[in-house]
C-alpha positions in Angstrom: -37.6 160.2 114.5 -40.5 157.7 113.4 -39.2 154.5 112.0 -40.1 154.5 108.6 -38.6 150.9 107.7 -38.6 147.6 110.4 -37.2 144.0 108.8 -37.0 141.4 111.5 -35.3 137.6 111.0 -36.3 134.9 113.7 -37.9 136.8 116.7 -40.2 134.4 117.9 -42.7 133.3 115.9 -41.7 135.5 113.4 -39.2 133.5 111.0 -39.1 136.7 108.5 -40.4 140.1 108.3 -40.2 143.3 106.4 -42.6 146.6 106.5 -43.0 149.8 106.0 -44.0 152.2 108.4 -46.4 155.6 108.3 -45.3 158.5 110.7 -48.6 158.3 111.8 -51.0 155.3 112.9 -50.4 152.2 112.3 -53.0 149.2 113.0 -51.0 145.6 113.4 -54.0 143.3 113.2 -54.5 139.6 113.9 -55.5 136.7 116.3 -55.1 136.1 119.6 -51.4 134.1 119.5 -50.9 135.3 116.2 -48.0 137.1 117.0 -49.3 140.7 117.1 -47.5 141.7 120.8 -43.7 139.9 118.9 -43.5 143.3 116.1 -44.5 146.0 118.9 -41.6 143.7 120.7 -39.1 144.0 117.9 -39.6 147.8 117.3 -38.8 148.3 121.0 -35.6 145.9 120.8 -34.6 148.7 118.2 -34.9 151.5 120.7 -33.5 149.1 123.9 -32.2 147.0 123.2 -34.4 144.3 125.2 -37.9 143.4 125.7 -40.4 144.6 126.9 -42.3 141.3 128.4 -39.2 139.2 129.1 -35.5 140.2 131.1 -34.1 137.3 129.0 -33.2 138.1 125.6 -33.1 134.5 124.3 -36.3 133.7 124.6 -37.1 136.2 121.7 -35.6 134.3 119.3 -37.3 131.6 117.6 -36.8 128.4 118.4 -35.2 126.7 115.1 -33.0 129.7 115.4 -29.4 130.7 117.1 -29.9 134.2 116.7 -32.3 137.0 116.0 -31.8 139.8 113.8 -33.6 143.1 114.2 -32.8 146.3 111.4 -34.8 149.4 111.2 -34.4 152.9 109.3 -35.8 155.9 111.0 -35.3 159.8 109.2 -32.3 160.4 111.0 -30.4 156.7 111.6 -30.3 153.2 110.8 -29.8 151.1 113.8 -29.5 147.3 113.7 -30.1 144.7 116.6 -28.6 141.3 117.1 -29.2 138.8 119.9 -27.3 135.4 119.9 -28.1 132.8 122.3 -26.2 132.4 125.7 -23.7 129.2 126.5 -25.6 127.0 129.3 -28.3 129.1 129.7 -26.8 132.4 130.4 -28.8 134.4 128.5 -28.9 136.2 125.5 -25.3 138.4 124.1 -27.0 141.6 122.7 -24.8 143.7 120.2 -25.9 146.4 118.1 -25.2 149.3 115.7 -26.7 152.5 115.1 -25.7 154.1 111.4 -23.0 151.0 110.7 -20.9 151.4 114.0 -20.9 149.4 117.0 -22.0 150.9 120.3 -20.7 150.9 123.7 -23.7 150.7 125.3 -26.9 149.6 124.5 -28.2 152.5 126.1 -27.6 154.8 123.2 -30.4 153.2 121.3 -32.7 155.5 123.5 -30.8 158.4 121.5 -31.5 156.8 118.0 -34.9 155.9 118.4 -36.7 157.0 121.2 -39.3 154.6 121.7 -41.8 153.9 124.8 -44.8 150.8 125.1 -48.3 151.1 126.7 -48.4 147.6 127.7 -51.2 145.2 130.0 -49.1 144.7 132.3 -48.1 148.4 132.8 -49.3 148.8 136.1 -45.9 147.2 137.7 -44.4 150.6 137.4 -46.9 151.3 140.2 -46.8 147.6 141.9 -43.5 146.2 140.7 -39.7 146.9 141.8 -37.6 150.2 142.1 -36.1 148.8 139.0 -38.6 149.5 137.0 -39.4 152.8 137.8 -35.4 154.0 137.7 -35.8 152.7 133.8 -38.6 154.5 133.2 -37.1 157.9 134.6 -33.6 157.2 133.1 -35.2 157.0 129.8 -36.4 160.4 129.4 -33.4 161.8 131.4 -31.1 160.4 128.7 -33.0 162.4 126.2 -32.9 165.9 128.3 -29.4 165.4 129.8 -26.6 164.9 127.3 -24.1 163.8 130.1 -26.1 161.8 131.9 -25.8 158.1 129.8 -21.8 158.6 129.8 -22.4 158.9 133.7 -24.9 155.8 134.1 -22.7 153.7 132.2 -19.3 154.6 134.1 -21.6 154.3 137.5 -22.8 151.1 136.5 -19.3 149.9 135.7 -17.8 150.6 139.0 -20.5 149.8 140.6 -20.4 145.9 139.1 -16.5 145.8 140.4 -17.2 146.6 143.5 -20.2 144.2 144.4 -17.8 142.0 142.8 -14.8 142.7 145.1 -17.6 142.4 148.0 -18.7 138.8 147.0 -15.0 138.1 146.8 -14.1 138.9 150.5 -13.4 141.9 150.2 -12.5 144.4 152.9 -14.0 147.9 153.9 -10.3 149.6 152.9 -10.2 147.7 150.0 -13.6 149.1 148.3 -12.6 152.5 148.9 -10.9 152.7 145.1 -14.0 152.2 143.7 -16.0 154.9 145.9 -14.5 157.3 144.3 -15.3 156.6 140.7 -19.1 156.1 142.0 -19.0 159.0 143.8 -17.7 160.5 140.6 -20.0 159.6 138.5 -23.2 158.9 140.8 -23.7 162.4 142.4 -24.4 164.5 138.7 -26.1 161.0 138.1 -28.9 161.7 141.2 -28.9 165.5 140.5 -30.1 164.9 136.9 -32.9 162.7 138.0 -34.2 164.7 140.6 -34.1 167.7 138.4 -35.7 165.9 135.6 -38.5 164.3 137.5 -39.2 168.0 139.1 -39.7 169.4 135.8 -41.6 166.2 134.9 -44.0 166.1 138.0 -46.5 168.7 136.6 -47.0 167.1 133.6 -47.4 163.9 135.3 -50.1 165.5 137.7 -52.2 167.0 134.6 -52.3 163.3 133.4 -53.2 161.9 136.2 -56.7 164.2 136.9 -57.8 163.5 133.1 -57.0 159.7 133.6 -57.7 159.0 137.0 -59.3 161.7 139.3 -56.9 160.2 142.4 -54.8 162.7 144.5 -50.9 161.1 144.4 -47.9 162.0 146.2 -44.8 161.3 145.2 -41.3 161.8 145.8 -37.9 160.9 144.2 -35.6 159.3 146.2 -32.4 159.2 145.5 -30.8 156.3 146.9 -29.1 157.7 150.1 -29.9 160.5 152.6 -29.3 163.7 150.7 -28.5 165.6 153.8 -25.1 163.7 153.3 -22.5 163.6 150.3 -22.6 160.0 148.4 -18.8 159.8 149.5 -20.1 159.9 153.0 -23.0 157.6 152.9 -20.2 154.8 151.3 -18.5 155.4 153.9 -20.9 154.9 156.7 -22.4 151.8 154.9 -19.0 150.2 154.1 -19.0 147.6 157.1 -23.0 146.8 156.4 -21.8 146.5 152.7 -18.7 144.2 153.6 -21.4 142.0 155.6 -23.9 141.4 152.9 -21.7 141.2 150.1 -23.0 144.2 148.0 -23.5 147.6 147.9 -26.6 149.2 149.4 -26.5 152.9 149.2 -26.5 155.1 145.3 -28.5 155.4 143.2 -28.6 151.8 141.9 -31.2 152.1 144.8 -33.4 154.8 143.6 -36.9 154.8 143.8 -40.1 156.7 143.1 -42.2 156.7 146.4 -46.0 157.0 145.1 -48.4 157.7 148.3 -52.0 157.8 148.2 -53.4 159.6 152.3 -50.4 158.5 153.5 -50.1 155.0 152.5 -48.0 153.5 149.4 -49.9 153.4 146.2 -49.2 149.6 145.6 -51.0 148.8 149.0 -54.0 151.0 148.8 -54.9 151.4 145.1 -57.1 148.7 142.9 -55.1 146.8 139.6 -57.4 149.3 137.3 -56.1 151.9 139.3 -52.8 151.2 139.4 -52.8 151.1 135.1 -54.1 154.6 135.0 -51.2 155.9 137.4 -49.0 154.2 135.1 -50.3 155.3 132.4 -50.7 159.1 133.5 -46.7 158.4 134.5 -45.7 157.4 130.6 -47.9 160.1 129.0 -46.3 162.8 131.0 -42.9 161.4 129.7 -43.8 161.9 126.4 -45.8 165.2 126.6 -42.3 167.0 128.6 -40.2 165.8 125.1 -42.8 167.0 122.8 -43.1 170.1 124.8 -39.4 170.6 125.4 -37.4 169.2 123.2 -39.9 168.6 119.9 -38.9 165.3 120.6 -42.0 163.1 118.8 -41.3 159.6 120.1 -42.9 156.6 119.0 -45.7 154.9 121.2 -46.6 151.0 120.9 -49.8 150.4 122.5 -50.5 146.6 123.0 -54.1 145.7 123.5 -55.5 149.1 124.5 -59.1 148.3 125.6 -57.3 145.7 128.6 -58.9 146.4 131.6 -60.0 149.6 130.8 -63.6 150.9 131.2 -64.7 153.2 128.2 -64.6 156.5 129.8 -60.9 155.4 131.0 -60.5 154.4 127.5 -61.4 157.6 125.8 -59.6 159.6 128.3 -56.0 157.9 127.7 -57.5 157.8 123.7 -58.0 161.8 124.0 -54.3 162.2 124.9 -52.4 159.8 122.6 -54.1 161.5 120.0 -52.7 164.9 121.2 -49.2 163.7 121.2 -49.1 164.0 117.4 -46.3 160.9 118.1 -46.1 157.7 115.5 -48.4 155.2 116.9 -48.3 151.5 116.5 -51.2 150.0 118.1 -52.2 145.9 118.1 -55.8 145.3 117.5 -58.0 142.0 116.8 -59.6 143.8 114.0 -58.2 145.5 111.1 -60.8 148.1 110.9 -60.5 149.0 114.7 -60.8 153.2 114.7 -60.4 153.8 118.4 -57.4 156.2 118.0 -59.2 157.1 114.3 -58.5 156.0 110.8 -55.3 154.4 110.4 -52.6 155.6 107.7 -51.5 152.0 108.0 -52.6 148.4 108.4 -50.6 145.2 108.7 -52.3 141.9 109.3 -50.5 138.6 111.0 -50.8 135.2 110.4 -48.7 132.1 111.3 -45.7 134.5 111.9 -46.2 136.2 108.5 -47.0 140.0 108.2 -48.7 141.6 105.1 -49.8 145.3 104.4 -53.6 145.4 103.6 
């Protein structure tokens, strides 16, 4: 599933551009500002339809421009990206295709190009919200659970209605409709995660003794007490729901508890550390498709050397390179060999891209 072909129109900096890809390594080479970080952001746009650095999808597009255009050609589909700005500052509208059709959600990019970023600021999986760490499950789920984007998407739908009828007055009898259709669609929603991160969690442990020699422990939580139904826990919520205007129980409130002796990871652990647990917890992702599913997803790595010491730096080098996955890495030099010699090399300049 490597993307072969990537043309972008107006992302950023980026007025124009259009390469070809090697299954293998590719070097994107250039200044600092040059616009390096804005292709590893386009080829993820592909796969999520959003950023990776931004929750605003305007700001990607350039700023002579309404719109920003993203098309790329993998073995197996063509997918193609638009992103018009918002009215009044409400954000970017996101539609795209994958193989000439329009899709429902943009969640079925994951399907179409699986695509996953080592990024400098990676360590807010560790740090950051519940938000991001639900992402960062759901995205290998969707991949190992066929059902499991039609369930997220009809969650997230009734979920949206009901907050809405909350904010709008509503009463605990008059939610109820929509507790069934989360109950519906939420309870095969928790059960896949927790299944998937189970089968995940070893691979995720072997990372994190080559990368970071801590002892973790972590737990999936699911959003409610499991020792009740999700039906119940609505229930016994409704009248603390009804009081704050949204809905506080499901798995919209899922998290990943990481604990180091006790004590969350995010309070105990240094910012260096904290990278390597992320990193350990997006190299186990990719290492259960590979070893599953012969899924070979594609890795953008942005500024690998950030904050990483070299024996750090050759440990997370030693098992990229085992992935056998498309990598598309951003360096300052175009002869850079850290991950070896590259099949490909694009250098950027003023928002222009050439092959060397």
């Amino acid at each position: 599933m490597a993307l072969a072909e990537l043309i972008v129109e107006d992302l950023r900096c980026i007025e124009r551009m259009e390469v070809a890809l090697h299954p293998g390594l590719n070097l994107v080479s250039g200044p600092n500002g040059a616009g390096k970080t804005s292709v590893l952001e386009a080829m993820f746009l592909l796969g999520r339809g959003r950023s990776f650095r931004t929750r605003s999808s305007d700001r990607l597009i350039r700023l002579a421009a309404e719109r920003l255009l993203a098309f790329g050609r993998t073995g197996d589909h063509v997918i193609g990206v638009e992103v018009q700005r918002g009215k009044a500052g409400g954000g970017g509208i996101t539609r795209a295709k994958v193989d000439g059709s329009f899709i429902a959600s943009l969640a079925e990019l994951t399907q179409a190009f699986p695509v996953q970023v080592i990024e400098p600021g990676i360590q807010h999986l560790v740090d950051g919200g519940a938000m991001g760490r639900r992402r960062w499950l759901d995205w290998s789920v969707f991949h190992v659970e066929p059902g499991f984007g039609d369930q997220w998407a009809r969650y997230a739908r009734a979920l949206k209605q009901r907050n809405a009828a909350l904010r709008g007055g509503a009463t605990a009898d008059d939610v109820k409709v929509w507790d069934r259709e989360l109950v519906a669609a939420g309870e095969p929603m928790a059960e896949a995660r927790a299944t998937h991160f189970a089968a995940l969690e070893p691979h995720w442990r072997a990372a994190q003794e080559s990368l970071t020699g801590l002892t973790l422990t972590a737990a999936w939580q699911s959003g409610w007490d499991r020792d009740r139904t999700l039906a119940d826990a609505l229930a016994a919520a409704s009248a603390h729901d009804v009081s704050r205007g949204t809905t506080t129980v499901g798995p919209h409130r899922a998290d990943l508890r990481m604990r180091v002796e006790g004590r969350a990871a995010r309070e105990v652990l240094s910012r260096g550390q904290q990278k390597l647990v992320a990193l350990s917890m997006v190299l186990a992702q990719l290492e259960l498709l590979q070893t599953t599913l012969r899924i070979r997803p594609t890795l953008l790595i942005d500024d690998p050397a950030a904050e990483l010491d070299n024996f750090h730096l050759g440990a997370l080098i030693e098992r990229v390179r085992g992935l056998g996955a498309q990598l598309v890495v951003t360096t300052l030099a175009p002869d850079a060999s850290l991950f070896g010699r590259p099949d490909r090399v694009f250098q950027i300049g003023q928002g222009k891209v050439q092959t060397l």
